[in-house]
mmCIF file of the N, C-alpha and C atoms, coordinates in Angstrom:
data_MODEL
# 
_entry.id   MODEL 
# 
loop_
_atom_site.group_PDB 
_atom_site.id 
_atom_site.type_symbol 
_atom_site.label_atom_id 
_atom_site.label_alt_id 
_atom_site.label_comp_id 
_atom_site.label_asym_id 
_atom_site.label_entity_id 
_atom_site.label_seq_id 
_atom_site.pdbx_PDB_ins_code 
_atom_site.Cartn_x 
_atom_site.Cartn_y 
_atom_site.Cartn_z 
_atom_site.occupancy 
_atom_site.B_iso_or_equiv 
_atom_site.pdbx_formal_charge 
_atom_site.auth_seq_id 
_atom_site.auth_comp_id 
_atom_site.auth_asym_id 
_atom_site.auth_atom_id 
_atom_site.pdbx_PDB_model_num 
ATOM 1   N N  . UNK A 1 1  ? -38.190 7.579  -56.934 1.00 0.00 ? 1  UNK A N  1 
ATOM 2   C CA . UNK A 1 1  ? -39.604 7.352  -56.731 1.00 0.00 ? 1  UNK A CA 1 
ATOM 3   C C  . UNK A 1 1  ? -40.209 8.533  -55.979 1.00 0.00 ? 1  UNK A C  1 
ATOM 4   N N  . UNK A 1 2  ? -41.836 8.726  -55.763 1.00 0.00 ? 2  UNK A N  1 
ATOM 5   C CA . UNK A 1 2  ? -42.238 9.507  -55.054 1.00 0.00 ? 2  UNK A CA 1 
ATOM 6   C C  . UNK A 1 2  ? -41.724 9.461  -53.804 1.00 0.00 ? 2  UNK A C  1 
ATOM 7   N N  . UNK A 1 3  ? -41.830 8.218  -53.066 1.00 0.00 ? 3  UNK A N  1 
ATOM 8   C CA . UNK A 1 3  ? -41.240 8.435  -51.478 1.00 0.00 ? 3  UNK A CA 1 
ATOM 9   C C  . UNK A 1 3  ? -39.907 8.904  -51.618 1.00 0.00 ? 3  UNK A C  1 
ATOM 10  N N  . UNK A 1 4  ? -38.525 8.541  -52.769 1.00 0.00 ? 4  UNK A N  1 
ATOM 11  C CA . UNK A 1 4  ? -37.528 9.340  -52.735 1.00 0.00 ? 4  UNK A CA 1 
ATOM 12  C C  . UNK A 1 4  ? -37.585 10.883 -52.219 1.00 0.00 ? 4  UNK A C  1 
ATOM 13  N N  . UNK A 1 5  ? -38.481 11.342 -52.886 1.00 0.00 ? 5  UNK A N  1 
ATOM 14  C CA . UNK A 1 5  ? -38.367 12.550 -53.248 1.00 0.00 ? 5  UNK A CA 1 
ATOM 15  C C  . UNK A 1 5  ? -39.607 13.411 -51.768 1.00 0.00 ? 5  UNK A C  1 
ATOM 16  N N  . UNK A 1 6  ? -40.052 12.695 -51.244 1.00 0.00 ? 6  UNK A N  1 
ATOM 17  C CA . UNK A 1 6  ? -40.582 13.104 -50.136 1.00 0.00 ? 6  UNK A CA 1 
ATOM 18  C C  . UNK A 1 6  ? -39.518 12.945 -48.557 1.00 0.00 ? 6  UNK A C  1 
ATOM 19  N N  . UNK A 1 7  ? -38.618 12.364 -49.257 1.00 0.00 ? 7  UNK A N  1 
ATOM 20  C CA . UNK A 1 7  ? -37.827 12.036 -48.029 1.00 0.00 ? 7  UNK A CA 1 
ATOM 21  C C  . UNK A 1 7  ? -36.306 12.610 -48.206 1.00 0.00 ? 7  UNK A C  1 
ATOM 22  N N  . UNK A 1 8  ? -36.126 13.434 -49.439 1.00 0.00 ? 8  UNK A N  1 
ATOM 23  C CA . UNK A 1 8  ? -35.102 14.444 -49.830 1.00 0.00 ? 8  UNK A CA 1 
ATOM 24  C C  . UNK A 1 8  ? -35.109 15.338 -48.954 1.00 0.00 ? 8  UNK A C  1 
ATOM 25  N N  . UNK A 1 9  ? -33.762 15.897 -48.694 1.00 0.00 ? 9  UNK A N  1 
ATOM 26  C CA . UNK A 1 9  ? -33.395 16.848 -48.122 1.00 0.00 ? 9  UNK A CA 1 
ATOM 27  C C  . UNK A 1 9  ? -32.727 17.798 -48.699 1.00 0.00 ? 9  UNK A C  1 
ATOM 28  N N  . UNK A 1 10 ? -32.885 19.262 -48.562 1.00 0.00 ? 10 UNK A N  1 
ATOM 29  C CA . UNK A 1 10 ? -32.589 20.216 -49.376 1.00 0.00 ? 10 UNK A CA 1 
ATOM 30  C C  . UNK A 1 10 ? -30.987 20.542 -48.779 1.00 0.00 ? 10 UNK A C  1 
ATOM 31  N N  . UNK A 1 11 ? -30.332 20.484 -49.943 1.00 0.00 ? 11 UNK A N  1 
ATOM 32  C CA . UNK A 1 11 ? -29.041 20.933 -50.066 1.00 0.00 ? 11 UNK A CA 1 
ATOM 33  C C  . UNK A 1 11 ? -28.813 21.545 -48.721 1.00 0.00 ? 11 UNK A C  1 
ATOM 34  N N  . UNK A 1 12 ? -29.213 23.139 -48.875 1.00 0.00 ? 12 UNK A N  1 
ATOM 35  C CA . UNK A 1 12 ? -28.722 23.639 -47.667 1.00 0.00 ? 12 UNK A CA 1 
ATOM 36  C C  . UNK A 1 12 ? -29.317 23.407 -46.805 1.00 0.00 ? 12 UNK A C  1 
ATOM 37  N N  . UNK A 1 13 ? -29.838 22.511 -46.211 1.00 0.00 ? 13 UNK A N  1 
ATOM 38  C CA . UNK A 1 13 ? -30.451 21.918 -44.980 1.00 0.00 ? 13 UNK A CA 1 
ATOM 39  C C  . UNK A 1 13 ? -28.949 20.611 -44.581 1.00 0.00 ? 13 UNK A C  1 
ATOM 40  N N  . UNK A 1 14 ? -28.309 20.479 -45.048 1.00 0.00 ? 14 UNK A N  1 
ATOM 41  C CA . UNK A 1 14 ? -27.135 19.090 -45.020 1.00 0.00 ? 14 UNK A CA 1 
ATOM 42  C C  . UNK A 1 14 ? -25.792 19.991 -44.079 1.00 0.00 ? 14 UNK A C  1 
ATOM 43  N N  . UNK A 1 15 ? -25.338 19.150 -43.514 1.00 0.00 ? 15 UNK A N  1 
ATOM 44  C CA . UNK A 1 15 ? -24.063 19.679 -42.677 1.00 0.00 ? 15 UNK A CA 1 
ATOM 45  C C  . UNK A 1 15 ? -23.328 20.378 -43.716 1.00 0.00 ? 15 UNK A C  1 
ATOM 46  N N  . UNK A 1 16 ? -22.625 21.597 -42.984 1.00 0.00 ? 16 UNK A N  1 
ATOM 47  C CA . UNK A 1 16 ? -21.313 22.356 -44.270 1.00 0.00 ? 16 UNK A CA 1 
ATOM 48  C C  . UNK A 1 16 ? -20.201 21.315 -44.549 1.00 0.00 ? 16 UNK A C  1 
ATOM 49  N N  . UNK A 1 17 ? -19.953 20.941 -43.779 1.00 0.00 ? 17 UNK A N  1 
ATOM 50  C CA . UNK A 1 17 ? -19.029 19.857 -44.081 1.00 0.00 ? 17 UNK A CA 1 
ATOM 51  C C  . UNK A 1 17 ? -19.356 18.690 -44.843 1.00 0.00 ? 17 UNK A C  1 
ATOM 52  N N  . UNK A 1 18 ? -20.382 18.309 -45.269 1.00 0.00 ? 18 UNK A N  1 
ATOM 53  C CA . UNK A 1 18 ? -20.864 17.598 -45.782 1.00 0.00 ? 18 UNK A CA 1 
ATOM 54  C C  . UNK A 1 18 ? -21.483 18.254 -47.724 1.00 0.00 ? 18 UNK A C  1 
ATOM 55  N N  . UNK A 1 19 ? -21.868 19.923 -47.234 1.00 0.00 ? 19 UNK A N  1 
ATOM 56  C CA . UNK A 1 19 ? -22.242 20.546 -48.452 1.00 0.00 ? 19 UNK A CA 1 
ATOM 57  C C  . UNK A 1 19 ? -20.220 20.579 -49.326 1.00 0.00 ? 19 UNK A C  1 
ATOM 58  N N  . UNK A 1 20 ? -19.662 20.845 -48.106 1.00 0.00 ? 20 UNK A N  1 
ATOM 59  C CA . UNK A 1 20 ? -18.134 21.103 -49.296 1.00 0.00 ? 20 UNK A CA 1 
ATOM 60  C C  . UNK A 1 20 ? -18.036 20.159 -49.620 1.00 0.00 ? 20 UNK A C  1 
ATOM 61  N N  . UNK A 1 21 ? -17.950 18.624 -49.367 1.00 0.00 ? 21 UNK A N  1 
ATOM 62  C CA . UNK A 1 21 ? -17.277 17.472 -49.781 1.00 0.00 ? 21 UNK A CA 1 
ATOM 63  C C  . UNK A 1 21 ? -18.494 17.442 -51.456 1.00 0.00 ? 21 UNK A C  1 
ATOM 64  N N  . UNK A 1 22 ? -19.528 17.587 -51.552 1.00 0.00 ? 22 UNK A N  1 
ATOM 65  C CA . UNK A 1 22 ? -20.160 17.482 -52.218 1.00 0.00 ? 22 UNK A CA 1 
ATOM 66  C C  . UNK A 1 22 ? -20.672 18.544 -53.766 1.00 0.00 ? 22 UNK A C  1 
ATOM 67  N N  . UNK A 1 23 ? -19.895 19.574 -53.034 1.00 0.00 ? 23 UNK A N  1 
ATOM 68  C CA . UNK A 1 23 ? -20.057 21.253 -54.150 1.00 0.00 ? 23 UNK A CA 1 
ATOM 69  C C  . UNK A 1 23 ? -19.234 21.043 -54.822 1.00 0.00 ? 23 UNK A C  1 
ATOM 70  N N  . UNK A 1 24 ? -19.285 21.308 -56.416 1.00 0.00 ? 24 UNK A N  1 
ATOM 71  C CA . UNK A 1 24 ? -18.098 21.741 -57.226 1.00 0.00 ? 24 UNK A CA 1 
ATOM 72  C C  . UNK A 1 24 ? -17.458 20.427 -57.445 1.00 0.00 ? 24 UNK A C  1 
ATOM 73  N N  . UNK A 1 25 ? -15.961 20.453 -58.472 1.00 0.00 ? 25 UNK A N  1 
ATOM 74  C CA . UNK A 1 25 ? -15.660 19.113 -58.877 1.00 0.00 ? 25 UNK A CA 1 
ATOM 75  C C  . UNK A 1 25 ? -14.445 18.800 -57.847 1.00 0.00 ? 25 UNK A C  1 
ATOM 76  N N  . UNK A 1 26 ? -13.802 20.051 -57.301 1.00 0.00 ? 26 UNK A N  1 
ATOM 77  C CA . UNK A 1 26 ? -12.461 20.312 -56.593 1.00 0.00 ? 26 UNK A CA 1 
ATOM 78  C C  . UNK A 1 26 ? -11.403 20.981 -57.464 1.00 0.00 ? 26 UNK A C  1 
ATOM 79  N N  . UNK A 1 27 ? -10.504 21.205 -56.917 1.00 0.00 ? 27 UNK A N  1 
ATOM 80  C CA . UNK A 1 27 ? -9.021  21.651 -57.346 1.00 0.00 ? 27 UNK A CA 1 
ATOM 81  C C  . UNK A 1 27 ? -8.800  20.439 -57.862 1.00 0.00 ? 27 UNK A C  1 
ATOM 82  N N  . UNK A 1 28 ? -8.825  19.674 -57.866 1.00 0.00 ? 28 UNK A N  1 
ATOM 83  C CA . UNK A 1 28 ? -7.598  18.513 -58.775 1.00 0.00 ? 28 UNK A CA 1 
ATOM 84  C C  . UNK A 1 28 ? -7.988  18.093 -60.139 1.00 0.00 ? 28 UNK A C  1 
ATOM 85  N N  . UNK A 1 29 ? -9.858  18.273 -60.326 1.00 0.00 ? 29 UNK A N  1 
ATOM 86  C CA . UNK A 1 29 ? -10.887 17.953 -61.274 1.00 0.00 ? 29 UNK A CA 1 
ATOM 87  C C  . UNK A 1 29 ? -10.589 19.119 -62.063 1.00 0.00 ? 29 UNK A C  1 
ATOM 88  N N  . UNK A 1 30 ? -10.122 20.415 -62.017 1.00 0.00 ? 30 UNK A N  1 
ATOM 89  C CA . UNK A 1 30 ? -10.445 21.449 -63.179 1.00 0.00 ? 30 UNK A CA 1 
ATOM 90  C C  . UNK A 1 30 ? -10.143 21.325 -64.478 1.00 0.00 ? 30 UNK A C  1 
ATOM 91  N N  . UNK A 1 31 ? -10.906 21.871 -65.198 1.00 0.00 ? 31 UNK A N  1 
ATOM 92  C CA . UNK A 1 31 ? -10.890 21.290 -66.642 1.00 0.00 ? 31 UNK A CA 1 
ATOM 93  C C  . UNK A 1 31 ? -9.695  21.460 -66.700 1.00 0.00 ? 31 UNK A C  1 
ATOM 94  N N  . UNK A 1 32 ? -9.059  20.913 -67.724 1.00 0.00 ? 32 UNK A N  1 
ATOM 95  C CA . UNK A 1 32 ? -7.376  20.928 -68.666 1.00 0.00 ? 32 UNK A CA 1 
ATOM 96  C C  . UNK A 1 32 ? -8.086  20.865 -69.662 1.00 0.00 ? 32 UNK A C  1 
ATOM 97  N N  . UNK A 1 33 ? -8.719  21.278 -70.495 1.00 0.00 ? 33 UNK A N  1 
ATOM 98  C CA . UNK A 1 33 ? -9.356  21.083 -72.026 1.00 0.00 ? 33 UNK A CA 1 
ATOM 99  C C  . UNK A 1 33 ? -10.137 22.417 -71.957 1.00 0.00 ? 33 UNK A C  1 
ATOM 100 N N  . UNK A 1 34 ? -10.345 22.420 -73.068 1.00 0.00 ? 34 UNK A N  1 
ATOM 101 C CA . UNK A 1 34 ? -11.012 23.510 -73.622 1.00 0.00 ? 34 UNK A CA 1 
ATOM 102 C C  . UNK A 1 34 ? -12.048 22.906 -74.619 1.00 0.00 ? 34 UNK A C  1 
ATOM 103 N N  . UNK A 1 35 ? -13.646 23.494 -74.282 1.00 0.00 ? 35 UNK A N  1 
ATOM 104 C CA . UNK A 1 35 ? -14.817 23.197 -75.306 1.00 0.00 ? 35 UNK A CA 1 
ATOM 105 C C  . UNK A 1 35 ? -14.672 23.779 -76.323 1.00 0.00 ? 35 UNK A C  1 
ATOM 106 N N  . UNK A 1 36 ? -14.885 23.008 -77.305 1.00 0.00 ? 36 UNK A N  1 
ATOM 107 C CA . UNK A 1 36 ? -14.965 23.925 -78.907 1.00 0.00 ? 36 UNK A CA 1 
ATOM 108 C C  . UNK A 1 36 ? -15.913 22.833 -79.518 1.00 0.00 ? 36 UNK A C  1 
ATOM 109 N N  . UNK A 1 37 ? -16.096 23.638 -80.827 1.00 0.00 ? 37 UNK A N  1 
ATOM 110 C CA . UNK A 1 37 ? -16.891 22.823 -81.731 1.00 0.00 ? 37 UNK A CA 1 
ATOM 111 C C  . UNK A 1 37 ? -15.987 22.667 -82.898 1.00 0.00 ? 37 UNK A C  1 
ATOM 112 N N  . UNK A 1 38 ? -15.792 21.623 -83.478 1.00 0.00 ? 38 UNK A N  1 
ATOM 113 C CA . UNK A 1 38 ? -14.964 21.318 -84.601 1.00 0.00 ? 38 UNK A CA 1 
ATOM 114 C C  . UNK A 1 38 ? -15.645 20.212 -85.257 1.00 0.00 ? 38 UNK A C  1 
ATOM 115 N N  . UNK A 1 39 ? -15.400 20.641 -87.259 1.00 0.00 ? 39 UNK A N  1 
ATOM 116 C CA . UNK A 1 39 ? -16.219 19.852 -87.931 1.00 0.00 ? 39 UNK A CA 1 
ATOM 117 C C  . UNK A 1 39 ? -15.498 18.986 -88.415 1.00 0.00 ? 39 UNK A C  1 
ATOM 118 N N  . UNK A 1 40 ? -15.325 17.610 -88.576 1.00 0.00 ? 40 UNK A N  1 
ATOM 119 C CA . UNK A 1 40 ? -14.938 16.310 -88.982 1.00 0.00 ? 40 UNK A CA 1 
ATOM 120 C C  . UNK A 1 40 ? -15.618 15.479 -89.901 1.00 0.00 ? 40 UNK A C  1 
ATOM 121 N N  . UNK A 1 41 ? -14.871 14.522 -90.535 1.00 0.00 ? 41 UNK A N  1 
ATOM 122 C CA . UNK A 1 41 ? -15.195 14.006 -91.683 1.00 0.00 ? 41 UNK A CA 1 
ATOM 123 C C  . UNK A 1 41 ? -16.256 12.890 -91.111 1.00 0.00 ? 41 UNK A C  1 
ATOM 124 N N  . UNK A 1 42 ? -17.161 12.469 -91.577 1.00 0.00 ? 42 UNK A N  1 
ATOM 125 C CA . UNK A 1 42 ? -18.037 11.471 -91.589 1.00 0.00 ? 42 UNK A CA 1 
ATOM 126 C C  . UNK A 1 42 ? -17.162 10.612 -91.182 1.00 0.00 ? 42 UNK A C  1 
ATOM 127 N N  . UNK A 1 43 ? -15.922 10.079 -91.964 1.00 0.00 ? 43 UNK A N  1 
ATOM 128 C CA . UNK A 1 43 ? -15.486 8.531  -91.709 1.00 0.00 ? 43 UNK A CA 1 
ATOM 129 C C  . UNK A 1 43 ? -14.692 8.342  -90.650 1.00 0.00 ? 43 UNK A C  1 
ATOM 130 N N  . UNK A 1 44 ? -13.990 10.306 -90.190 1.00 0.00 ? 44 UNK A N  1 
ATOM 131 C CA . UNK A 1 44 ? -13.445 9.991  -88.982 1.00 0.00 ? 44 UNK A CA 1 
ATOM 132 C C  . UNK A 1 44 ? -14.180 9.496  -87.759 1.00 0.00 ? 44 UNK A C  1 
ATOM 133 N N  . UNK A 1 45 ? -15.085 10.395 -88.118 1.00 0.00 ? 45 UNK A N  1 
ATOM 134 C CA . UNK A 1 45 ? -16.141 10.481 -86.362 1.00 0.00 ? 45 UNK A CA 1 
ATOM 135 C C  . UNK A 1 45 ? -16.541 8.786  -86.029 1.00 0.00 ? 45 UNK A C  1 
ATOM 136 N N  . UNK A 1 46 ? -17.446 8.065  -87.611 1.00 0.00 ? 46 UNK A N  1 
ATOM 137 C CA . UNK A 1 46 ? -17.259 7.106  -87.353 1.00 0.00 ? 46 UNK A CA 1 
ATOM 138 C C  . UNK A 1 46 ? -16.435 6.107  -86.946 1.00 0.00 ? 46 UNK A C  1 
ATOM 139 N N  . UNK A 1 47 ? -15.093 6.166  -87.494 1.00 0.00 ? 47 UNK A N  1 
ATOM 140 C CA . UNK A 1 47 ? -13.700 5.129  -86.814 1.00 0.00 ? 47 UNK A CA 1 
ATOM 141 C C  . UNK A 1 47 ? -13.808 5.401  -85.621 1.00 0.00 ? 47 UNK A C  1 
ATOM 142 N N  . UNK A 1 48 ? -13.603 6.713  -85.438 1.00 0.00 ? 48 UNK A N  1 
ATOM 143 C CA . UNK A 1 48 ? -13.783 6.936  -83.606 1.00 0.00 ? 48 UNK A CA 1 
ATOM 144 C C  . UNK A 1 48 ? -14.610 6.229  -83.042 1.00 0.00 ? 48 UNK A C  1 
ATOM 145 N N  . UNK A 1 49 ? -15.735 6.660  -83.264 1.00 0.00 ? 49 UNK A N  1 
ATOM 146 C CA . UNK A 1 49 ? -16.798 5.911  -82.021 1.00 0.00 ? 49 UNK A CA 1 
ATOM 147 C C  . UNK A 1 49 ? -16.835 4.550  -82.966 1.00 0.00 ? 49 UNK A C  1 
ATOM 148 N N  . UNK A 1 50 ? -16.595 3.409  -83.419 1.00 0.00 ? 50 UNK A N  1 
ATOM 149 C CA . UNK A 1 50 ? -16.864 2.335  -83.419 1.00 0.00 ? 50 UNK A CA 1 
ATOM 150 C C  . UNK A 1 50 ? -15.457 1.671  -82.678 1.00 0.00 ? 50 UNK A C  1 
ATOM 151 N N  . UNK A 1 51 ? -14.648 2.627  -81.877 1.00 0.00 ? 51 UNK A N  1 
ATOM 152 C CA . UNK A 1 51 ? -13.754 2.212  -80.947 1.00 0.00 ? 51 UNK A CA 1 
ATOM 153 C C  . UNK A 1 51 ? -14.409 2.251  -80.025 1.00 0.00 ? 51 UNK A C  1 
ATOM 154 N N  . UNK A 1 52 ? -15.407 2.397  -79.376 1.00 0.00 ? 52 UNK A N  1 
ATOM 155 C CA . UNK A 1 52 ? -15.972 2.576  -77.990 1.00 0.00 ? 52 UNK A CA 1 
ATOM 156 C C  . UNK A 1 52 ? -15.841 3.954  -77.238 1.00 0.00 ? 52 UNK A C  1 
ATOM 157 N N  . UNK A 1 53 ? -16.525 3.466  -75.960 1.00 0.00 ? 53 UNK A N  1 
ATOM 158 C CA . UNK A 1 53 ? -16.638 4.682  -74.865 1.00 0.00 ? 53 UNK A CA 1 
ATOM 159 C C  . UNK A 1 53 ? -15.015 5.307  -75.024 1.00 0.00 ? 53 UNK A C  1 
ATOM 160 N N  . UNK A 1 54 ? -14.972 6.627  -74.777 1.00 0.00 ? 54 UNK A N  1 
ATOM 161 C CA . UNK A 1 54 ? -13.782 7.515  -74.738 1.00 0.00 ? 54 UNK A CA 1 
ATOM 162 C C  . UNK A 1 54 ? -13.080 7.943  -76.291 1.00 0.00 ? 54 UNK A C  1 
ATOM 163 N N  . UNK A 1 55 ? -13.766 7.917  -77.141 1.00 0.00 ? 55 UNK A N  1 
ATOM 164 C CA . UNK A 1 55 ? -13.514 7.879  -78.401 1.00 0.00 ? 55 UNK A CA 1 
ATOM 165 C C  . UNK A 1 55 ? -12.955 9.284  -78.927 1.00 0.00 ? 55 UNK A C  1 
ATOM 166 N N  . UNK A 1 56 ? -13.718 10.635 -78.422 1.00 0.00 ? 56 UNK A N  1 
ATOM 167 C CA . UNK A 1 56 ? -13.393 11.469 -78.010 1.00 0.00 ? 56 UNK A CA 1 
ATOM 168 C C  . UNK A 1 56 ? -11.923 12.190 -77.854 1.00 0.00 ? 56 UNK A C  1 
ATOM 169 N N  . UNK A 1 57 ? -11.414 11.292 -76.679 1.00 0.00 ? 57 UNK A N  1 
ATOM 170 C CA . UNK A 1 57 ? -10.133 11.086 -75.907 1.00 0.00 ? 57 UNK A CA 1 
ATOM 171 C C  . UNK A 1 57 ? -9.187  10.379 -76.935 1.00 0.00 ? 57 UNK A C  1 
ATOM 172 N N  . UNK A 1 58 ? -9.637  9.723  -77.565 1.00 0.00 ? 58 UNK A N  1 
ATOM 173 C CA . UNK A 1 58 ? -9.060  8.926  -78.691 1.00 0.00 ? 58 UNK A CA 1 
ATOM 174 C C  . UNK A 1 58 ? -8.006  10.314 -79.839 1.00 0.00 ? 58 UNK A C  1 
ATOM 175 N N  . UNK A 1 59 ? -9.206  11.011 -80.205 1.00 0.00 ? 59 UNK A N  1 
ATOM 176 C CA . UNK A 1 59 ? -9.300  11.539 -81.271 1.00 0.00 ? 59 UNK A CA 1 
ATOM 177 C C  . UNK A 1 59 ? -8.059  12.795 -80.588 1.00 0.00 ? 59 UNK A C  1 
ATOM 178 N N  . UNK A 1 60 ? -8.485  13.576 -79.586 1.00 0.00 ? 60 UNK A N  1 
ATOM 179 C CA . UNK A 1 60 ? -7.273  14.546 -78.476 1.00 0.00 ? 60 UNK A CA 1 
ATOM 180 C C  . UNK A 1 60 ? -6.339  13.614 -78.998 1.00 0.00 ? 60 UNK A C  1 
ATOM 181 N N  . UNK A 1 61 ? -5.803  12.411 -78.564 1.00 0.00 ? 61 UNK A N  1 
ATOM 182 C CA . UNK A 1 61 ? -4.545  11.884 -78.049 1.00 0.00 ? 61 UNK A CA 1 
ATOM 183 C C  . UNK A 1 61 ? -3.975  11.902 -79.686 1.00 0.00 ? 61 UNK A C  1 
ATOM 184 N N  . UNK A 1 62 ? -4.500  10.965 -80.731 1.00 0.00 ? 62 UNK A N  1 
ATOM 185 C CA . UNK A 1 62 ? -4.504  11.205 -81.726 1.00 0.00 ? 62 UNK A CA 1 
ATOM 186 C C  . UNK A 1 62 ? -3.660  12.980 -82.393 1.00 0.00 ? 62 UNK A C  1 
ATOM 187 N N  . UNK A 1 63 ? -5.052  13.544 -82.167 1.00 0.00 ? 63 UNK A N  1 
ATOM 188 C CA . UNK A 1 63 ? -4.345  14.984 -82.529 1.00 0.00 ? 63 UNK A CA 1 
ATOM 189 C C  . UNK A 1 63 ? -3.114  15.663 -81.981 1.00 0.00 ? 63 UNK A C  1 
ATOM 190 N N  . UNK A 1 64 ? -2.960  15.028 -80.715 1.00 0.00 ? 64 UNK A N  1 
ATOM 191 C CA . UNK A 1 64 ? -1.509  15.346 -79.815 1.00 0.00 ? 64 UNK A CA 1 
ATOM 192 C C  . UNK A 1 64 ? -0.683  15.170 -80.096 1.00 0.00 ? 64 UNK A C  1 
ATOM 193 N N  . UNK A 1 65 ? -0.671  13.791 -80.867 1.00 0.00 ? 65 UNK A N  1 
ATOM 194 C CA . UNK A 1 65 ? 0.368   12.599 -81.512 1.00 0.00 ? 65 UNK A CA 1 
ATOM 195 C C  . UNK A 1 65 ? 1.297   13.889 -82.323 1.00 0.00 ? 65 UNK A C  1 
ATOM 196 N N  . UNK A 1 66 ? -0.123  14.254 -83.368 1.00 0.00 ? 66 UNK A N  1 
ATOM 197 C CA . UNK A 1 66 ? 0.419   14.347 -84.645 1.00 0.00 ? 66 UNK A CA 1 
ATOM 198 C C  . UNK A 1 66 ? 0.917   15.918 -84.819 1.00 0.00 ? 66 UNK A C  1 
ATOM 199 N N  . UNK A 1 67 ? 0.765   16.793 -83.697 1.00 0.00 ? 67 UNK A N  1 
ATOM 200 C CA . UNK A 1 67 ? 1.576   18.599 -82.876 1.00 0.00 ? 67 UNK A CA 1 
ATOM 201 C C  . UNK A 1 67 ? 2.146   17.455 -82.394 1.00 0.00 ? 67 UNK A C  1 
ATOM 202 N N  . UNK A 1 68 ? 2.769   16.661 -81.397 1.00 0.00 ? 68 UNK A N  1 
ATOM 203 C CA . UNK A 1 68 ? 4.070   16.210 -81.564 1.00 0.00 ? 68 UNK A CA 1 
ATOM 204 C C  . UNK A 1 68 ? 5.285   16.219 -82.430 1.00 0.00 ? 68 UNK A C  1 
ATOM 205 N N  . UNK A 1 69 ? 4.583   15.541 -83.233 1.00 0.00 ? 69 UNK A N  1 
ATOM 206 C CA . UNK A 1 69 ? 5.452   14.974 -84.734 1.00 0.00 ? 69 UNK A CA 1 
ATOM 207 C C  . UNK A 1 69 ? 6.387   16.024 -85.201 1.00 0.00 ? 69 UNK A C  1 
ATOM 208 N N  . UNK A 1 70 ? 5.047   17.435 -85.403 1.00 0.00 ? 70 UNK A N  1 
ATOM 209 C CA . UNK A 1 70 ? 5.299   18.978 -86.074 1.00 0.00 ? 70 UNK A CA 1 
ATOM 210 C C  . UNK A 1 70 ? 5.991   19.397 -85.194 1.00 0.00 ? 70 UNK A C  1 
ATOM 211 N N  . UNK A 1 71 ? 6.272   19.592 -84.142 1.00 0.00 ? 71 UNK A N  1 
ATOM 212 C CA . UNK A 1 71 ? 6.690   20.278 -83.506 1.00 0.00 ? 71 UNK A CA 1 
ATOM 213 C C  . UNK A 1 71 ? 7.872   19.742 -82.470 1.00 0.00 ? 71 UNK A C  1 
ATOM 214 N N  . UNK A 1 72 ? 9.135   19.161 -83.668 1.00 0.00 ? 72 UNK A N  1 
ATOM 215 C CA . UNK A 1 72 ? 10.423  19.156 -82.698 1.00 0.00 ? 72 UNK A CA 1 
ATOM 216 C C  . UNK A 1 72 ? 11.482  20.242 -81.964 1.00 0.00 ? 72 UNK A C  1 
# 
């Protein structure tokens, strides 16, 4: 709301100790994945997401499965 935002405090106005707990994701959060763009079939994308939230994650674990398989 407006009063929110009149009663904000600017980042670096906040204790340092309080700015580190809050900066960045940490060391333990760093990505393990890599962004790409990859094109998929209509019927996959759909199976995926009519599994729900994390569908995504689905599709990784999936693809992991199957460089498993290939790769004894």
């Amino acid at each position: 709301t407006a009063q929110d935002f009149q009663n904000a405090v600017h980042f670096s106005a906040l204790p340092e100790s309080l700015q580190a707990t809050l900066k960045g994701r940490g060391a333990n959060k760093t990505p393990t994945k890599e962004r790409i763009s990859i094109r998929l079939s209509p019927e996959v994308v759909d199976y995926f997401r009519k599994t729900g939230n994390g569908w995504q994650t689905r599709i990784n674990g999936a693809l992991q499965e199957w460089v498993s398989s290939k790769c004894l």
